[in-house]
N, C-alpha and C positions, 0 to 999 in steps of 0.2 A: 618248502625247498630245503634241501639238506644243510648243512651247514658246511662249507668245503674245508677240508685240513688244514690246509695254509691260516684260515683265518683262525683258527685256536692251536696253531703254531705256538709252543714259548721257546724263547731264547736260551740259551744253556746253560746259562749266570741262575734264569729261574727255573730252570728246570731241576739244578743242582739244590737249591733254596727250597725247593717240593718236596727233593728228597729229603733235606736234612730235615725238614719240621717235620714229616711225617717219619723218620726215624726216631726221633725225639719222642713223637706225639705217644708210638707205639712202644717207646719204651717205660711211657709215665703212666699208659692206661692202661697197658697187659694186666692179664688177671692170675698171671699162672707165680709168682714170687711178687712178695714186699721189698720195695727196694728200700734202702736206707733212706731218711732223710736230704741226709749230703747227695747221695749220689743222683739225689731227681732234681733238688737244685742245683748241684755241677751245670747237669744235662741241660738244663732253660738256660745257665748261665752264660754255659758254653755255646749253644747255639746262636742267643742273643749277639755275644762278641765277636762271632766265627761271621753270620751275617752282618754285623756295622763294619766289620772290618775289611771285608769282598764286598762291601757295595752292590751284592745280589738282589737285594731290593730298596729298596727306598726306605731309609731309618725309622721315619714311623709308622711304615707298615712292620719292619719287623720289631720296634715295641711293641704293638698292638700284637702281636702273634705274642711275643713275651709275656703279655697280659691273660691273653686265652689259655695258653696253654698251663699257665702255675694256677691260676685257677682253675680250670678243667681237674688239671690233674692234681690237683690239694697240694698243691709244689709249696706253700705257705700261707698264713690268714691274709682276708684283702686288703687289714692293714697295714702290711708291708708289702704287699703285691704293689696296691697303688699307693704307696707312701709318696712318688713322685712328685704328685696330685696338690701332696699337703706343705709339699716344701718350698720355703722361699727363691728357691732358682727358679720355679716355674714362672710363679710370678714377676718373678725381675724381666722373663722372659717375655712376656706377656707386656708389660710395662713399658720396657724398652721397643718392641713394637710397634706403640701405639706411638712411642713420644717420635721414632725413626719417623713412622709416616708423617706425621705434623712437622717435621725437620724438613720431608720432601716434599710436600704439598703447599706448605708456607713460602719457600724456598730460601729459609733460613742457611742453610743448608749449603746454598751455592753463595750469599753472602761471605759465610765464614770462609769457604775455600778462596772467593778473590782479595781478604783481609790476608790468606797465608802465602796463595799461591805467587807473588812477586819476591818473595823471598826465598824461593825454591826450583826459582828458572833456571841458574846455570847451569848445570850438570844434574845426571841424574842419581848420581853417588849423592849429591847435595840434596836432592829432593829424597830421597826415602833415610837419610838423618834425621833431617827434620822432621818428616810423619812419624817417624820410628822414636824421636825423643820429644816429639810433642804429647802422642802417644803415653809414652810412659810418664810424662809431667800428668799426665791424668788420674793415674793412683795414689799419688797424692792428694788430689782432692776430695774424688771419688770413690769409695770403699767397696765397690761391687764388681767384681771384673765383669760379668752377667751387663750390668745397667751400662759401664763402662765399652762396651762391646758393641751393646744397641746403640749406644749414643754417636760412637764412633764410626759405625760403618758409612752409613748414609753423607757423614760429613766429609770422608775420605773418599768416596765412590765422588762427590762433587769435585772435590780437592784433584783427583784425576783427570775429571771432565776438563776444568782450567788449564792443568798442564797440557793438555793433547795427548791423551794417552785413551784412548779408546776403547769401549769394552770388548774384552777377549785378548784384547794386548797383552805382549809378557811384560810392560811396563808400569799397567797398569796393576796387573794381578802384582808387581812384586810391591807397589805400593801398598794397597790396600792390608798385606803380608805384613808389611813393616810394621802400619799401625795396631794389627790385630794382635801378633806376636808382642811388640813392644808396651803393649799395653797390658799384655799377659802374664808372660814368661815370668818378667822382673816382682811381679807380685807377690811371688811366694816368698819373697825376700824382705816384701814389707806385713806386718804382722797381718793390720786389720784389714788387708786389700785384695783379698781370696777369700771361696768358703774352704777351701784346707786349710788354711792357714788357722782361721777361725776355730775350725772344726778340734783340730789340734789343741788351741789352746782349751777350750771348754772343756775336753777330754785328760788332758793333763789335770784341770785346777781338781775334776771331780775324780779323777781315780790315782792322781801320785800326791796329789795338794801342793803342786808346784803351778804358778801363774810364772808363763813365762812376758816381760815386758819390753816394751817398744824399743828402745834403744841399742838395749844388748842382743837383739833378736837381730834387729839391723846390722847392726856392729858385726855380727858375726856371718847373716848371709849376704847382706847386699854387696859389697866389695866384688865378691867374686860370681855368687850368679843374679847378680841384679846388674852392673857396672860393667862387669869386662865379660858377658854374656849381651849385652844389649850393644858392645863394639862389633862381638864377632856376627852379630846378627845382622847389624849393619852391611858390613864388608861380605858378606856371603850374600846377602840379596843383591847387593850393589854387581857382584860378579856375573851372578845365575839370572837377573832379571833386567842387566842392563838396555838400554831401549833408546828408542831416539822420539823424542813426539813427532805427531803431526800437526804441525804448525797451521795447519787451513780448520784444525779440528780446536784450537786452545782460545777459547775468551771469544766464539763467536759473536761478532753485533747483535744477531737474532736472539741469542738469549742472554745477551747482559744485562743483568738486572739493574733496576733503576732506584729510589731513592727506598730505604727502608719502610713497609709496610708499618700499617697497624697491629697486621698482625704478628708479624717477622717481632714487633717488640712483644707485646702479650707473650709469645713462645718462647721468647729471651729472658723477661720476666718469669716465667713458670720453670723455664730450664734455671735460672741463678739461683730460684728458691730450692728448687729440687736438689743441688752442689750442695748449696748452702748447708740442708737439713743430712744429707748425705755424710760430709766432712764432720758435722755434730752431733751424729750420733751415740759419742760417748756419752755427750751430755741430755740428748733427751730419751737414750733408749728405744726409740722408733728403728725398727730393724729398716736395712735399704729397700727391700722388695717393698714394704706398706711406702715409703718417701715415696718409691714410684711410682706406685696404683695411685697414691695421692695426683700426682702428677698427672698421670694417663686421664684421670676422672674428669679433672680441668679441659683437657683436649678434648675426652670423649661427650663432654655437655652437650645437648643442642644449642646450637647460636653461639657456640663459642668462636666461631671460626675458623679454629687452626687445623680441622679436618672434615674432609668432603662429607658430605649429607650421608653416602652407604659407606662411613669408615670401616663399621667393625664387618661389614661382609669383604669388603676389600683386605683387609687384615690376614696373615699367613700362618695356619694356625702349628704346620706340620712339626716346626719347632718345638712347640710347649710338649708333646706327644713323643716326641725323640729325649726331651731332657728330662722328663717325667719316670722316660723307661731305663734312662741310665741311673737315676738318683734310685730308684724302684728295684735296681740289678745289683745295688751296693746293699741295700736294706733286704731283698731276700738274701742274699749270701752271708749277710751278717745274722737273720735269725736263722739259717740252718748250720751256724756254725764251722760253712765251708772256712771262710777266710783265714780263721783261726785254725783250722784242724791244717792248712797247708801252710801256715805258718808255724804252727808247731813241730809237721814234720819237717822243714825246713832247716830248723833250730837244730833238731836232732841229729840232722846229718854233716852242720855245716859244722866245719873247724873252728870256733871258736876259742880263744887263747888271749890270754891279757899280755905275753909274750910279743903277741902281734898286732900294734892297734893298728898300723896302716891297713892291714889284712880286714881286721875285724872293722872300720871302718869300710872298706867297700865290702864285707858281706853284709852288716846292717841295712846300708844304704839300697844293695842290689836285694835285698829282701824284700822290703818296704815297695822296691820298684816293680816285682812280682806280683805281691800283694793287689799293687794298684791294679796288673791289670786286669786281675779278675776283676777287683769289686770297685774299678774307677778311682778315681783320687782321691773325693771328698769320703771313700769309704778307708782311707788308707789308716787313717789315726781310729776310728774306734774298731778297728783289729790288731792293729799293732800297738797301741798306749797299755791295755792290760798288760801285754810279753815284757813290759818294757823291766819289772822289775826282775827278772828270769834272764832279759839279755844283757842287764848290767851285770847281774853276778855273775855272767859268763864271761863277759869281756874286762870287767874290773873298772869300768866306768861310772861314772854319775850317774842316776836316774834322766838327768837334764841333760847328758850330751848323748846318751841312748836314743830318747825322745825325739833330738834336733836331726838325726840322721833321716827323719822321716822328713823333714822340708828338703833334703838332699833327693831325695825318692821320688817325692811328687814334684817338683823344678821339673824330672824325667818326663816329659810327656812324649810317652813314641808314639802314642798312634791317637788319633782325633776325638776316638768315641771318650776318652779317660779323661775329657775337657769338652764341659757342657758350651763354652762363650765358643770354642774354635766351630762346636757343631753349628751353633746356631750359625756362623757366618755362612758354611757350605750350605745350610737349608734358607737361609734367607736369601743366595740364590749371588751374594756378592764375590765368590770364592769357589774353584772350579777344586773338588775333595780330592784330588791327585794330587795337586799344590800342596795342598792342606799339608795330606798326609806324608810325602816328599821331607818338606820342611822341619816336620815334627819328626820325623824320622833322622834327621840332617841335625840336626839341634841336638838331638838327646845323642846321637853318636858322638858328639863334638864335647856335650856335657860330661858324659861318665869315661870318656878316653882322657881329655884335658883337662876340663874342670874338678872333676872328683879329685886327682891327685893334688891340683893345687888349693882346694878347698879344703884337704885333708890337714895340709900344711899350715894353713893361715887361720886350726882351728887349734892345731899344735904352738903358732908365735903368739895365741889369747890367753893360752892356760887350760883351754874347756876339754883337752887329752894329751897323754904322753906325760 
């Protein structure tokens, strides 16, 4: 029997997404001209971000189309196709997973929220402070936004359940907002509590021999987008998500938990060792993704208890697949040289003048933000650290306050896919991607209209220009 129309119907979102890969596809396998290098990674690049960005399909199928097609079409070697694969965000991702589901399965998870949530019943302006600077009290401990992320969500989605705030609530989503965001955003501001951040200084130490360090790094961005970024983030969710709970839904009898488990402590245990090695990895050198997998290993044991018998089939894998193809989208773009060649021409057209450092201040800054979003954020410093000594002699700057306009750049997150922990929250299903992207959209306008000028200023009262 035939197959009737209707039933291989696609939608127009994918019918559009058909088109565009098969424009792509035919423009990387024609036989009839060589394209440049650059212009066939553009083409994946641009495809890749054109679909995360229109939510025309679901992020890891269009990594996986990312994957196809640059190797199909020799678009780069696989490894940097699937460099993703080899990097620590996967894994953090992966890690943090394992340890989320043992957080919900233990019901660790809903303990912690009834330890919080009595101090966040008054008002709902009062309750997402709280989540929003408990939140951010976590990069200090914790150096992984990635691990930091995983850890969080699950314990926030309980933290909601407490208040009365239901799933699908605007109360609940601006919650969950607060702690994702506030545990983010302010991170670029602390050295070792991002992989940009990171990514940055490594790039600095090996191509200007400048190590930049903890305190003057702080000194110089947290004041303004770690501190009075994480007010206005407040009082904007508190506006846009205000909510009233439902009181017959907060601290049900049916599920109050009752005296701390065996294993709720074991999990507690595994989780304080996991902080623990996390916070000291200056001193042992263990990067955070292995702390994790350590961690994950202990849960994933059999007979350990802390997760169900079919853990790792129950496990979500679409995540590692979506953050794999953005790390993957930074590393091909970085070995064809796009990032660079549109930062160059960038260079060439933009006004630069030592006449004008507020000027030359936001063109660095809105550079760097371009940059990003081709090749994502964690790709932003090894494309723009080489320029750095080209755009000091343009602007009559330091090497080192050239360099810092990039943590100005990457703080910019407009749009979700440019931040691997925001994706993970939409695909692990606690975060509806309109939110998401709304937010991030709302943020970064708020950032480069108010913040850049005042951060301009308060790099002016340190001495680091002018």
């Amino acid at each position: 029997m035939p197959t009737s129309p209707a039933a291989i119907a696609l939608p127009l979102r994918q019918r559009l997404a058909l088109a565009a890969i098969c424009v792509t596809g035919l423009a990387l396998f024609q036989p009839f001209w060589t394209l440049d290098a650059q212009v066939r990674a553009g083409a994946a690049v641009l495809l890749a971000i054109g679909l995360w960005t229109t939510g025309w399909l679901p992020p890891w199928l269009t990594a996986l189309v990312f994957f196809t097609l640059c190797m199909a079409g020799k678009v780069a070697p696989a490894a940097d196709v699937f460099a993703g694969f080899a990097s620590s965000a996967v894994w953090l991702v992966f890690s943090g997973a394992v340890l989320g589901e043992a957080i919900r399965h233990t019901g660790l998870g809903e303990r912690l929220a009834d330890r919080l949530a009595p101090v966040l019943t008054r008002s709902y302006p009062r309750a997402v402070a709280g989540v929003t600077l408990f939140a951010a009290a976590m990069l200090f401990i914790m150096p992984s936004a990635m691990g930091r992320t995983m850890l969080l969500l699950p314990i926030l989605a309980a933290l909601a359940d407490r208040l009365g705030y239901r799933p699908g609530s605007k109360g609940r989503i601006g919650l969950i907002l607060g702690g994702l965001f506030g545990t983010y955003l302010p991170a670029t501001a602390v050295l070792p509590a991002n992989i940009p951040n990171n990514v940055l200084a490594g790039s600095m130490e090996s191509i200007l021999g400048l190590v930049p360090s903890y305190g003057p790094y702080f000194l110089l961005h947290f004041p303004i987008l770690g501190a009075l970024r994480l007010g206005l983030l407040i009082a904007l969710l508190a506006v846009l998500y205000r909510d009233a709970p439902q009181a017959a839904a907060a601290a049900p009898p049916q599920t109050a938990p009752g005296p701390t488990t065996a294993a709720q402590r074991r999990l507690g245990l595994v989780l304080a060792l996991a902080v623990v090695l996390w916070s000291s990895d200056g001193w042992h050198h263990i990067p955070a993704a292995w702390t994790g997998m350590l961690a994950a290993l202990v849960c994933l044991f059999p007979g350990s208890g802390l997760l169900p018998g079919n853990a790792f089939g129950s496990l979500r894998f679409e995540a590692i697949f979506y953050v794999a193809g953005i790390v993957s989208l930074g590393a091909v773009a970085d070995h064809s040289g796009l990032g660079a060649s549109v930062a160059r021409l960038a260079i060439a057209a933009l006004p630069f003048s030592p006449e004008a450092p507020g000027l030359a201040f936001g063109l660095l800054s809105g550079l760097s933000t371009l940059v990003g979003l081709a090749v994502t954020l964690p790709g932003v410093p090894p494309v723009m650290t080489p320029l750095t000594a080209d755009l000091a002699a343009a602007v009559g700057w330091s090497p080192m306050a050239v360099a810092m306009t990039q943590v100005v750049a990457f703080s910019s997150v407009i749009l979700p896919y440019q931040a691997p922990p925001l994706v993970v929250a939409i695909q692990s299903g606690y975060l509806p991607g309109r939110d998401v992207t709304r937010l991030c959209l709302l943020t970064a306008a708020i950032t480069i209209i108010a913040l850049w000028p005042l951060d301009y200023w308060w790099w002016r009262v340190l001495g680091l220009i002018g």
